[in-house]
N, C-alpha and C positions, 0 to 999 in steps of 0.2 A: 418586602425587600428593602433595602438601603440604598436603592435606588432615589436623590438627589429631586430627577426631573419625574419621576414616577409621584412622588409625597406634594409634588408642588400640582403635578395635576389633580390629585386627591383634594388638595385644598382647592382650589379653584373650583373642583366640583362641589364640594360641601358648601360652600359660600353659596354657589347659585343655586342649589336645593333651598338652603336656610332661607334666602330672598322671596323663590316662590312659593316656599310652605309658609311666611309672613305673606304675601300676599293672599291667599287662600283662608288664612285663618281671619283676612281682613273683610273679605269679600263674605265669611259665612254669619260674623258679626252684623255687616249690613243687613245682609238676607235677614235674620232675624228681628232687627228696625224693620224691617218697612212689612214683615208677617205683626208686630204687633200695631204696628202704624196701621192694618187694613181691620184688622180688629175692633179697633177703636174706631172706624170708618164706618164698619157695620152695624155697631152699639150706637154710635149717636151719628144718627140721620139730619140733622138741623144744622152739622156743619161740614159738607159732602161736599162740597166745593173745595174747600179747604183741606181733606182729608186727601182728593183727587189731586193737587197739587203737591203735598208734602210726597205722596205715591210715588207721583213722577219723580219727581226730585230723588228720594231713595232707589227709586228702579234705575237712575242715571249712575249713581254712586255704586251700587252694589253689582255693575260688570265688573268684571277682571280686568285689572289693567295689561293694556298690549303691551305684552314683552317679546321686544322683536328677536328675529330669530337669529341663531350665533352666528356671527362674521366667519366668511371661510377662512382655514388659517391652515397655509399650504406647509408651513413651519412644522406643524406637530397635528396632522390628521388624525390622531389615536383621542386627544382632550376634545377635539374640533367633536367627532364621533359621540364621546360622550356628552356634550353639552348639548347636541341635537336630540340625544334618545332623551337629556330630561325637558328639554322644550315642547317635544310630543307625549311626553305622560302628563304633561302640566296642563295641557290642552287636550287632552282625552282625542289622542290620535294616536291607533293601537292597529290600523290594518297597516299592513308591509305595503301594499301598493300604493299608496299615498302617502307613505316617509317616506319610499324612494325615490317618487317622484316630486316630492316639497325640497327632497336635499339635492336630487340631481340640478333643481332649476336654482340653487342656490350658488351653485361652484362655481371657480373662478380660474381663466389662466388658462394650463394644459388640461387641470382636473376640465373643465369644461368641454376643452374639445376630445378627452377620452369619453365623456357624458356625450356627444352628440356624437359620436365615432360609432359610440353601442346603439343608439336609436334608430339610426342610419344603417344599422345590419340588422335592428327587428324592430320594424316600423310599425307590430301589433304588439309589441312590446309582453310577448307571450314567455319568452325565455327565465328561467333562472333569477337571474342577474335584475329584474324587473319586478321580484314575486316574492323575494324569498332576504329582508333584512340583511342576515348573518352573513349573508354571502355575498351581501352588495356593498355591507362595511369591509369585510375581507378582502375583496379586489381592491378597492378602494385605497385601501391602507398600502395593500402590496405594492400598488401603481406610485404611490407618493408619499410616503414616511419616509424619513430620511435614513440612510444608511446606520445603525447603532453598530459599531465594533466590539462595545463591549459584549454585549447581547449574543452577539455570533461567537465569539471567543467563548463565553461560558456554556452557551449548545455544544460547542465542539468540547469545550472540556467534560462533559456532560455525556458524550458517545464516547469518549478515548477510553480504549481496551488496548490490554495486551492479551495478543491473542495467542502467545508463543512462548516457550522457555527456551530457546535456544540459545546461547552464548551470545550477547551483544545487544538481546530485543528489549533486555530493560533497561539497559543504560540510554539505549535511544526512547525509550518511553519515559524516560524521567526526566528524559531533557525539553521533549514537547509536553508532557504536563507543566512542568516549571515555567516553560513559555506562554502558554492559556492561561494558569494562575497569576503569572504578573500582569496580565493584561484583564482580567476580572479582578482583580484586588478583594477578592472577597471578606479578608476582614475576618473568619472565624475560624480560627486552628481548629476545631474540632471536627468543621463543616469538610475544612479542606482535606484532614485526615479520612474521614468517612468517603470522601469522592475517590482518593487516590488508592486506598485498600479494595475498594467495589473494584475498581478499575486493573486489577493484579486478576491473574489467574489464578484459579482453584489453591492449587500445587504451593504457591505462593504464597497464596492466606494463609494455608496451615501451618506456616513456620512460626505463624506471628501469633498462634492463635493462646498458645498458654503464656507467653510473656514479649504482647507487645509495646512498641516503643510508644511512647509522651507527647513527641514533641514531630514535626513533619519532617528537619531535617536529618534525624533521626531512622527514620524510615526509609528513607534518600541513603542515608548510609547502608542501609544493613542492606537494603535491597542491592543497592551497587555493588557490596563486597561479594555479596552471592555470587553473583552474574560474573563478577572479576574472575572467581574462583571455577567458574566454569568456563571461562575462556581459557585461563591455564592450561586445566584439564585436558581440553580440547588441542591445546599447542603441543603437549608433552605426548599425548597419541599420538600426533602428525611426525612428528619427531623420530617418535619411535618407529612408526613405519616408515619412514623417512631413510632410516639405519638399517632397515630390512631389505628394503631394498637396494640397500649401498653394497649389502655383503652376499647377496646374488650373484655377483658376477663371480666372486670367487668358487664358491660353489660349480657355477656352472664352466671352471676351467680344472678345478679337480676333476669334472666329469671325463672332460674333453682328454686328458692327457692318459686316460684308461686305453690301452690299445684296443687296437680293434681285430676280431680275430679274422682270420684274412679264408678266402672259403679256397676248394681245392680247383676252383676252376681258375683261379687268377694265378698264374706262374708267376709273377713279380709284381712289385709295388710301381706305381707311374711316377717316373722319374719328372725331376722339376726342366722342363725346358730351358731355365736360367742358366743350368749347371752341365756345362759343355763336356762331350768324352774322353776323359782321359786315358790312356792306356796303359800299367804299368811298366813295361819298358819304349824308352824315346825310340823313336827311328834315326836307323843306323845308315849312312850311304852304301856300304857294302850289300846291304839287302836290295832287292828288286822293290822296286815302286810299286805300293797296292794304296789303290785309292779307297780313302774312309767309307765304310759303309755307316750310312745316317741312319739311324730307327726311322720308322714307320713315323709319319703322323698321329697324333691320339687321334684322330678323329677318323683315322685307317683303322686305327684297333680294334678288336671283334668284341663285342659285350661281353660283358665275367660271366655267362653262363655256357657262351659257346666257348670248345676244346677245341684249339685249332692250334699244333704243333706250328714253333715258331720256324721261319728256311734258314735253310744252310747257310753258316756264313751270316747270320743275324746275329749281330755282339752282342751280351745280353746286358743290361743298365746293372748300375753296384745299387747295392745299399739293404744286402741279404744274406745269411751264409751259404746259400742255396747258390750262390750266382759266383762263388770262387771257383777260378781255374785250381784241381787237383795238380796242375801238372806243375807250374810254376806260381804256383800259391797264389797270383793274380786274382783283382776284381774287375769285372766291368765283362768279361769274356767267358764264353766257356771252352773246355777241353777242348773241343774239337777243332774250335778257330783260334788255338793258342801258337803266338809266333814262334815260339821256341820252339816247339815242334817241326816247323817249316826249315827252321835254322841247322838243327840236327839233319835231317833228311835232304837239304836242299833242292834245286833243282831238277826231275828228272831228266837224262837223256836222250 
């Protein structure tokens, strides 16, 4: 990677390999002085005193010089990590329970009291976390490496899928990709092209697939105009039935104004209560005082199925050809309660 602090922990680690592979190559030099030094110890007997002395002397030379082991360094646990795994290959220390426990008694700070936090919950030290390296750098690191943003921004750019074609899902996915890539900076148009086409859906790739674009913003383009074009789309349907349902109502008053056909049980149509009875002719003083006969209450009125002949003397409401007086061409009454009649005839004696 082009990762900055990633190449500088590399060096750091190359340097202290190359130190103790020079030490090692220095130490096996000696070894072999003081294997020909004992040689010559054995071949000439007359100067054994002397050959016993140069011995020691070489056998002091030819240990490994102590190289103490890496300072905790609560800064960057991940170099820390690797500078202990080569302090123990260098020293031919290869079982797990004894690198974890030479690193746990090395820690410093919090790292220390999370090291005696765990000892304190397995005081046989039989667990996991006690047995097993890989898993005690892991927690390790989890517990205390520092926060990396960028690291997290290219995970996440690294799971972003569109998982939808619907009108609107890729303009907002190209604006959180956009977001991730400036904050990884990663530096390789081609890199970044290959993440953001993985990251389209099927449907999607195949527009691109016989001729597509060069360049990222490019991409950005064509995919956005798609997406544009399908919000349209979507607008101009709503629209449309938008209109359909505006011209419904007309519709449903052409229905309405179809009469209705009236069945043989209903003798008239129910007259509007607003609309008071008029009589064709005014009342005259010469006539005898009859006081108005009101209709019935609707709620008097007999269901349209029952035939129930209206009484005598019930004026019958207009608004019917059915309901004209024959006799003086009048609405609102029938024949038989029609005033002229009364008027002709008068009063009997």
């Amino acid at each position: 990677m082009t990762d900055q602090d990633l190449n500088s922990k590399l060096d750091r680690l190359l340097a202290l390999m190359e130190a103790q592979l020079e030490l090692s190559r220095q130490s096996h030099r000696e070894e072999r002085l003081r294997r020909a030094h004992l040689t010559e110890e054995a071949t000439d007997l007359s100067h054994s005193e002397d050959q016993e002395e140069e011995a020691s002397i070489m056998a002091e030379r030819s240990k490994p010089v102590a190289t103490p082991f890496p300072k905790f360094n609560p800064r960057d646990i991940e170099i820390y990590i690797l500078e202990a795994e080569a302090w123990f290959r260098f020293n031919q220390v290869y079982e797990h329970t004894r690198m974890i426990n030479h690193l746990g008694s090395q820690l410093e700070g919090t790292a220390r009291e999370w090291w005696t936090s765990k000892l304190r919950f397995d005081r046989a030290r039989e667990g996991r976390l006690f047995n097993d390296w890989q898993f005690f750098t892991k927690r390790l690191a989890e517990q205390f490496n520092p926060r990396n943003a960028r690291m997290e921004a290219y995970n996440k750019l690294l799971a972003l899928r569109l998982t939808s074609d619907a009108p609107g899902a890729a303009t907002r996915h190209i604006e959180q990709f956009r977001g991730f890539e400036g904050q990884v900076n990663l530096g390789d148009n081609e890199l970044t092209i290959d993440l953001f086409r993985g990251s389209l859906t099927c449907s999607r790739q195949e527009k691109f697939e016989r001729n597509p674009p060069k360049e990222l913003w490019e991409w950005f383009q064509e995919v956005e105009e798609i997406d544009r074009q399908r919000m349209l789309l979507q607008q101009a349907s709503a629209r449309h039935l938008q209109a359909n349902n505006t011209s419904s109502p007309g519709t449903r008053l052409i229905q309405s104004s179809i009469p209705i056909r009236r069945s043989a049980a209903q003798p008239y149509s129910t007259r509007s209560p607003a609309q008071p009875y008029q009589p064709s002719h005014p009342y005259q003083p010469s006539q005898p005082y009859q006081p108005p006969q009101h209709l019935p209450h609707s709620n008097n009125r007999p269901l349209p199925h029952q035939h129930t002949p209206a009484p005598k003397g019930t004026p019958a409401p207009s608004g019917g050809s059915n309901n004209t007086c024959h006799v003086c061409q009048g609405i609102g009454h029938w024949a038989r309660d029609c005033p002229s009649i009364s008027q002709h005839t008068g009063p009997s004696c």
